[in-house]
OpenMM code with the backbone's topology and positions (N, CA, C; nanometers):
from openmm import Vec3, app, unit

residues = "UNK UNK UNK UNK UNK UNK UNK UNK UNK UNK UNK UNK UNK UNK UNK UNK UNK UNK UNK UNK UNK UNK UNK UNK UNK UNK UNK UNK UNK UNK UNK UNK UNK UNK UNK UNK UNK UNK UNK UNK UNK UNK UNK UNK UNK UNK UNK UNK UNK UNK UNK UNK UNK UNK UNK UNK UNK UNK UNK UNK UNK UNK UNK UNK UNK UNK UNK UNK UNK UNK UNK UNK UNK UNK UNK UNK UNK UNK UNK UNK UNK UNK UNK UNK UNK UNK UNK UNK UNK UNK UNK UNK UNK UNK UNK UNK".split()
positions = [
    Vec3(4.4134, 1.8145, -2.7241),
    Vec3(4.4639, 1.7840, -2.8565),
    Vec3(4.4288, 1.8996, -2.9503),
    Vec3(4.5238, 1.9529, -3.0101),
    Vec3(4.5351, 2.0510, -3.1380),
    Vec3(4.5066, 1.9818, -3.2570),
    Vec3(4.3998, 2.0702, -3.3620),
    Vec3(4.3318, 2.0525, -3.4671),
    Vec3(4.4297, 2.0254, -3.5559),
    Vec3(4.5584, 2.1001, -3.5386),
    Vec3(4.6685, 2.0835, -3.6250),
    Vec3(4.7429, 1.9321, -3.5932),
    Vec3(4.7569, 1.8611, -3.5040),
    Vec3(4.8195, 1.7494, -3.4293),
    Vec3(4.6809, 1.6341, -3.5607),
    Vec3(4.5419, 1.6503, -3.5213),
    Vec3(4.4853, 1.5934, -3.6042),
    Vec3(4.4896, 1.5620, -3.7326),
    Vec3(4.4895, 1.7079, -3.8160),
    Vec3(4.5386, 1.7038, -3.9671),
    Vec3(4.6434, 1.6377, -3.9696),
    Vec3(4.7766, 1.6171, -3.9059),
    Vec3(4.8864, 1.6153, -3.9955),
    Vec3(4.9281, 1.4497, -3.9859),
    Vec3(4.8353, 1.4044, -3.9214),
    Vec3(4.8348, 1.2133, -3.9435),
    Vec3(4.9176, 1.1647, -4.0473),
    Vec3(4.9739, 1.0598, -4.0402),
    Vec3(5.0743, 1.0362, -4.1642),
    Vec3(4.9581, 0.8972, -4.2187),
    Vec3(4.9131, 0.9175, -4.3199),
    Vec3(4.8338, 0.8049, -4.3715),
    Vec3(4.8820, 0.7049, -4.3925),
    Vec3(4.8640, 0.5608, -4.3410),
    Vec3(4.9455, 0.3906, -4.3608),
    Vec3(4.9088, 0.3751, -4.5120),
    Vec3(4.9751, 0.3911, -4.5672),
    Vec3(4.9578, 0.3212, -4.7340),
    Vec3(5.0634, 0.1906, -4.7594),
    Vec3(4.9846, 0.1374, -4.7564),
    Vec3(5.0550, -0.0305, -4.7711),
    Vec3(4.9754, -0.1194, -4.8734),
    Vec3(5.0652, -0.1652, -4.9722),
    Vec3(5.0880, -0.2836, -5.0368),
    Vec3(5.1192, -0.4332, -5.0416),
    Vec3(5.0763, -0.5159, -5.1030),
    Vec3(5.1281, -0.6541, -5.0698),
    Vec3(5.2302, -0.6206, -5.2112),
    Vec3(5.3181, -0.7396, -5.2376),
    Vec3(5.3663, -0.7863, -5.3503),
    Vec3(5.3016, -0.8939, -5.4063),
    Vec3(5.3035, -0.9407, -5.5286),
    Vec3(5.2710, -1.0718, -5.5598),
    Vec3(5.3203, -1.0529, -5.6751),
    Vec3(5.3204, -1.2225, -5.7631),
    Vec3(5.3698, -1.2141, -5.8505),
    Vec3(5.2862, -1.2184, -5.9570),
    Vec3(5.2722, -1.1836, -6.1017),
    Vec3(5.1887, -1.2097, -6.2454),
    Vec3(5.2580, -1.2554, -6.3655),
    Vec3(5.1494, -1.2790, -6.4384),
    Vec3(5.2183, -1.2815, -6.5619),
    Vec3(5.2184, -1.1559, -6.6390),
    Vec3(5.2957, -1.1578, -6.7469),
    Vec3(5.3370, -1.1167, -6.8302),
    Vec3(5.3432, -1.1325, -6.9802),
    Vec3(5.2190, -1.1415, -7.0660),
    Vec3(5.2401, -1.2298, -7.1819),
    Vec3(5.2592, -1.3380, -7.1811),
    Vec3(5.2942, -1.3928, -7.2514),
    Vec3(5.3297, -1.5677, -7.2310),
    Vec3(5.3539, -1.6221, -7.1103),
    Vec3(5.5155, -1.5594, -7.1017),
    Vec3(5.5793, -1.6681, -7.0487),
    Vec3(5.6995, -1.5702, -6.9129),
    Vec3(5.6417, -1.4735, -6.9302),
    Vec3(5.7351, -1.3673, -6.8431),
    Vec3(5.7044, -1.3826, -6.6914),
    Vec3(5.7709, -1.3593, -6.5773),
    Vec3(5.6624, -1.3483, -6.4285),
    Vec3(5.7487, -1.2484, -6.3698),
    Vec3(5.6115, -1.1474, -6.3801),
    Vec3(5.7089, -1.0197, -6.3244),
    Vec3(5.6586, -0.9967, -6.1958),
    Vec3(5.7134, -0.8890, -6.0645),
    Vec3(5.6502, -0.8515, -5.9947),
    Vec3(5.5693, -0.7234, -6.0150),
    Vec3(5.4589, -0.7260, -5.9239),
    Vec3(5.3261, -0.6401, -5.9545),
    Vec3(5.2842, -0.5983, -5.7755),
    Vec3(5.1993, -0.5318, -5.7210),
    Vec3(5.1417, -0.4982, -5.5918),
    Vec3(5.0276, -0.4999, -5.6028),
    Vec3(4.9363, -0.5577, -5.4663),
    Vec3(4.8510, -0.6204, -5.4759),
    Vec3(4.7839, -0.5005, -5.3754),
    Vec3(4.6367, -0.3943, -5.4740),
    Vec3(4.6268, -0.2633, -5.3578),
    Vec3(4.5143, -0.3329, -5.2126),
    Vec3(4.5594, -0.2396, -5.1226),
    Vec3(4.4797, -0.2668, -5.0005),
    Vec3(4.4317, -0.1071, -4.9889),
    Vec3(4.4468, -0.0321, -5.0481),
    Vec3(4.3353, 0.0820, -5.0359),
    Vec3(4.2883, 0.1594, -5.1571),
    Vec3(4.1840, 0.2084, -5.1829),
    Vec3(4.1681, 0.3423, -5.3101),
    Vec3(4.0635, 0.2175, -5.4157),
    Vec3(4.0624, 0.3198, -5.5181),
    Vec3(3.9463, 0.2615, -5.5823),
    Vec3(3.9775, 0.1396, -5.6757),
    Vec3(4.1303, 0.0976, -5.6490),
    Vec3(4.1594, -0.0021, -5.7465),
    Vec3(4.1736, -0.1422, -5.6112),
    Vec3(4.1228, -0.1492, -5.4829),
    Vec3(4.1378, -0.2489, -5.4069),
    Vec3(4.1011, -0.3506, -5.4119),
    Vec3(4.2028, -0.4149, -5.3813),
    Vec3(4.2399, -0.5797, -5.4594),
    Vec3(4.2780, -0.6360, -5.5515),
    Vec3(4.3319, -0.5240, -5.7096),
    Vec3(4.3731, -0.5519, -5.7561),
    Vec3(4.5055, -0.5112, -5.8037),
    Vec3(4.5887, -0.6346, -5.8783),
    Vec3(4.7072, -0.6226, -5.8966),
    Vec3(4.7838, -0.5146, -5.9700),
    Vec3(4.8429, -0.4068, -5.9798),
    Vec3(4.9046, -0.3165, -6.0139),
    Vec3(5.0526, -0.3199, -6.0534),
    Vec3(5.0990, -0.2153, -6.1452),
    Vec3(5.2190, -0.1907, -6.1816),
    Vec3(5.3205, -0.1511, -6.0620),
    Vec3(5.2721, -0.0779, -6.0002),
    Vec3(5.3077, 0.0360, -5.9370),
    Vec3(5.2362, 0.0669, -5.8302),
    Vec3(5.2669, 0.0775, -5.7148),
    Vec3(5.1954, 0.1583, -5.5699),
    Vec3(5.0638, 0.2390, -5.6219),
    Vec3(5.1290, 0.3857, -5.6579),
    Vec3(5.1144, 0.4775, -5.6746),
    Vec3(4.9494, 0.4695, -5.7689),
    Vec3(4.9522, 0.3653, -5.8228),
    Vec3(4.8379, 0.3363, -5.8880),
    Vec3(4.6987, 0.3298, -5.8443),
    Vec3(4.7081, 0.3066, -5.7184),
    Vec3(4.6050, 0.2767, -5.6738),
    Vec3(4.5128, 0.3465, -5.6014),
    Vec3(4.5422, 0.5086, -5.6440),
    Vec3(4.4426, 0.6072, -5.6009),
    Vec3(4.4496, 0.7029, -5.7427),
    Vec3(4.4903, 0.6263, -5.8538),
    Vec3(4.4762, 0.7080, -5.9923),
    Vec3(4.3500, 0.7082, -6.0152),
    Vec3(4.2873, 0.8367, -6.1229),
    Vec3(4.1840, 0.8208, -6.1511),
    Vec3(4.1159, 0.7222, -6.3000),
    Vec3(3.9905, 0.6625, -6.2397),
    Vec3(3.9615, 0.5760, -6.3595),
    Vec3(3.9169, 0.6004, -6.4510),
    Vec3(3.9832, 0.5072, -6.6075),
    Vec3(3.9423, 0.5828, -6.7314),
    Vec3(3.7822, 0.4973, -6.7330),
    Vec3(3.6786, 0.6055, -6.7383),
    Vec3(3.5416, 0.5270, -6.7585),
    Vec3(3.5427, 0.4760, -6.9214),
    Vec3(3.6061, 0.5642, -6.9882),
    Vec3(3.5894, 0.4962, -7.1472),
    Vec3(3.6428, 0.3354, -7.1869),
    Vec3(3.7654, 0.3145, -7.1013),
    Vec3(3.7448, 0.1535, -7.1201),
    Vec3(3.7116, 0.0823, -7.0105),
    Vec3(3.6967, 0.1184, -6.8923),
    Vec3(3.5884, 0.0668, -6.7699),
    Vec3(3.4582, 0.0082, -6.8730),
    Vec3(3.3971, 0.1202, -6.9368),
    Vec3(3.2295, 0.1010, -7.0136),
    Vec3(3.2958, -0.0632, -7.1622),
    Vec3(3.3931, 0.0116, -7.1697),
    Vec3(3.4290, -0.0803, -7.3221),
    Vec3(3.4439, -0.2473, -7.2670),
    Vec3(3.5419, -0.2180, -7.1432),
    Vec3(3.5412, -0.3903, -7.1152),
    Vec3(3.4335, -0.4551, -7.0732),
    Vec3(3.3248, -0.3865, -7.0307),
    Vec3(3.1821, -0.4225, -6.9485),
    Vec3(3.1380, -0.4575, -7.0744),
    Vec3(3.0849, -0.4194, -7.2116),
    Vec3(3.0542, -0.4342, -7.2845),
    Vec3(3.0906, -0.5462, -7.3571),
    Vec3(3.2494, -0.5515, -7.3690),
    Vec3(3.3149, -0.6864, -7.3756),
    Vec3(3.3531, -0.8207, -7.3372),
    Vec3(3.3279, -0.8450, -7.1881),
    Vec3(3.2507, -0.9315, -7.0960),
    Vec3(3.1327, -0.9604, -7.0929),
    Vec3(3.0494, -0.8865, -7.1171),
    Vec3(2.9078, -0.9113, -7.1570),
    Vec3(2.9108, -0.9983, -7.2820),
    Vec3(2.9592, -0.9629, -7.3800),
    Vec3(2.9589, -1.0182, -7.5301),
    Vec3(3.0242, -1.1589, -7.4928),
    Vec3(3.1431, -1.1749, -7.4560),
    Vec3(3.2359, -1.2555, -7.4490),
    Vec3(3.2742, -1.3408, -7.3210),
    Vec3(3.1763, -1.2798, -7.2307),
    Vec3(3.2429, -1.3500, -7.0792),
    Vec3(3.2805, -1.5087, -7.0975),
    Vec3(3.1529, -1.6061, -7.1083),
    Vec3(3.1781, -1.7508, -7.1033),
    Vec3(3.3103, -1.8021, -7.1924),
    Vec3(3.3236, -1.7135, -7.2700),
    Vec3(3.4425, -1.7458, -7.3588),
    Vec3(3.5641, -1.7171, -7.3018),
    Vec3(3.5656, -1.6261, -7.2440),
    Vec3(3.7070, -1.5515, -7.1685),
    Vec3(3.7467, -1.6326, -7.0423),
    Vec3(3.6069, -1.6956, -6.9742),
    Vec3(3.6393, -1.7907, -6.8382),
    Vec3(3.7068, -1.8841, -6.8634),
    Vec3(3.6761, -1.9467, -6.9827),
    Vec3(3.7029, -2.0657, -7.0301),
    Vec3(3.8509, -2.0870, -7.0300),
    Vec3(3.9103, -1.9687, -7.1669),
    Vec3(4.0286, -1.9640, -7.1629),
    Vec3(4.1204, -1.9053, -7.0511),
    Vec3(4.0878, -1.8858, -6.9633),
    Vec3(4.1687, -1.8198, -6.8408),
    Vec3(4.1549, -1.9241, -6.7271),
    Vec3(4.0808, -2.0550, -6.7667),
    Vec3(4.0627, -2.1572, -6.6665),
    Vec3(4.1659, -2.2646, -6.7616),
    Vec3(4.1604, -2.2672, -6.8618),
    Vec3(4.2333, -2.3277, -6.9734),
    Vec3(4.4046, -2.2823, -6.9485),
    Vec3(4.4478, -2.1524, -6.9470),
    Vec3(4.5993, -2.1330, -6.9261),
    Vec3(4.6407, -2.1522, -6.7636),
    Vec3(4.5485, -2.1278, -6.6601),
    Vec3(4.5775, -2.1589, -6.5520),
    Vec3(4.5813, -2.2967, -6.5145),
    Vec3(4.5495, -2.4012, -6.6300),
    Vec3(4.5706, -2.5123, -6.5608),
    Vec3(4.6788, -2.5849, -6.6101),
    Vec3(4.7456, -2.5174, -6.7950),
    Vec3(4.7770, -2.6102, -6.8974),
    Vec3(4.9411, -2.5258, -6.8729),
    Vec3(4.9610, -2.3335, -6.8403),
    Vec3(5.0611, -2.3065, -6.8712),
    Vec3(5.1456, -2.2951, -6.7570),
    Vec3(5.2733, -2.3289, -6.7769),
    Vec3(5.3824, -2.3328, -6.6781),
    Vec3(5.3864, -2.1808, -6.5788),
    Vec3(5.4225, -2.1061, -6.6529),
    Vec3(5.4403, -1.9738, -6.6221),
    Vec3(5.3343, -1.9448, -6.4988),
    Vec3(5.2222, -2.0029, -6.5463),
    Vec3(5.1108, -1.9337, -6.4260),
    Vec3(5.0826, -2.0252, -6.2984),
    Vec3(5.1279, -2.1559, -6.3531),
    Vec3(5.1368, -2.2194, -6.2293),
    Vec3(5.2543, -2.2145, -6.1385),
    Vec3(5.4068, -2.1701, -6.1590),
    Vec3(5.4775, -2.0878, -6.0909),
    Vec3(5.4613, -2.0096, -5.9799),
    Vec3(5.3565, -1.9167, -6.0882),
    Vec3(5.2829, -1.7708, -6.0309),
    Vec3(5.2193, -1.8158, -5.9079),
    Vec3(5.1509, -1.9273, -5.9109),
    Vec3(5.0454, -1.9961, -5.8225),
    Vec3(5.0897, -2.0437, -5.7082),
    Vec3(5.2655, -2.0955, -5.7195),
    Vec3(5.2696, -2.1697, -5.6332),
    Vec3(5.3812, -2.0307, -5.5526),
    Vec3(5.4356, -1.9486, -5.6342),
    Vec3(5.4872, -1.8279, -5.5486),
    Vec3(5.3931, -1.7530, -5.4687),
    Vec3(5.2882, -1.7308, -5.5514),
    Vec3(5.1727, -1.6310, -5.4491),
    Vec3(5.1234, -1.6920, -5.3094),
    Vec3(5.1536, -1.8804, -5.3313),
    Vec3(5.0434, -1.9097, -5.2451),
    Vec3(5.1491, -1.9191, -5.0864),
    Vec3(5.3048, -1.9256, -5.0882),
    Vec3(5.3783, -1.8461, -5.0138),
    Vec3(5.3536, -1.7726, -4.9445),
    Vec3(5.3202, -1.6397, -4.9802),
    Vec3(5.2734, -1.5352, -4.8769),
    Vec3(5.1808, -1.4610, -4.8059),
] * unit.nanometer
topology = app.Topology()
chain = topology.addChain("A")
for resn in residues:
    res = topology.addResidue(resn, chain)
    for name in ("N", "CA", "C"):
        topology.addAtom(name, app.Element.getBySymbol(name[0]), res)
C-alpha cells in the first residue's frame, strides 16, 4: 500500500435530518451533526459543523445559564408540553 492511496481517503461526513422550531410557530428543517465540534447538535446547515466556535458568546451564554438556568428549564419544559408546533416536532422526530 502507497502513502498516497492512504492520504487520499474520502472522509464519510454524514448528517441526520430532523425537524425544529422556528420562533413560534414555524417547523423548519435543520441537521442533526454526527461529527466535529458541534456533535449532536442541531444545525442550519451541514457545513456547520466543523465551523469555528465563537468563544465570546460560548462564555456569554455560560454566564447566562448560570444566572438564569432554573428559569429557562422551566419555560422550555412549559412550551414543550403546552405548544402545538413543538409537539409536531416531537412526534416527526420520533419517526426516524
Amino acid at each position: 500500500m502507497l502513502l498516497e492511496e492512504c492520504l487520499n481517503d474520502d472522509i464519510l461526513i454524514e448528517t441526520k435530518v430532523v425537524w425544529a422550531r422556528k420562533g413560534k410557530n414555524q417547523v423548519i428543517k435543520k441537521y442533526r451533526c454526527t461529527y466535529g465540534m458541534r456533535k449532536g447538535r442541531a444545525v442550519s446547515s451541514p457545513s456547520q459543523c466543523n465551523a469555528p466556535i465563537d468563544l465570546k458568546k460560548r462564555l456569554q451564554l455560560k454566564k447566562t445559564k448560570a444566572k438564569y438556568g432554573p428559569r429557562l428549564i422551566r419555560k422550555a419544559l412549559r412550551t414543550k408540553k403546552y405548544n402545538a408546533a413543538s409537539k409536531r416536532i416531537q412526534a416527526m422526530n420520533k419517526r426516524r
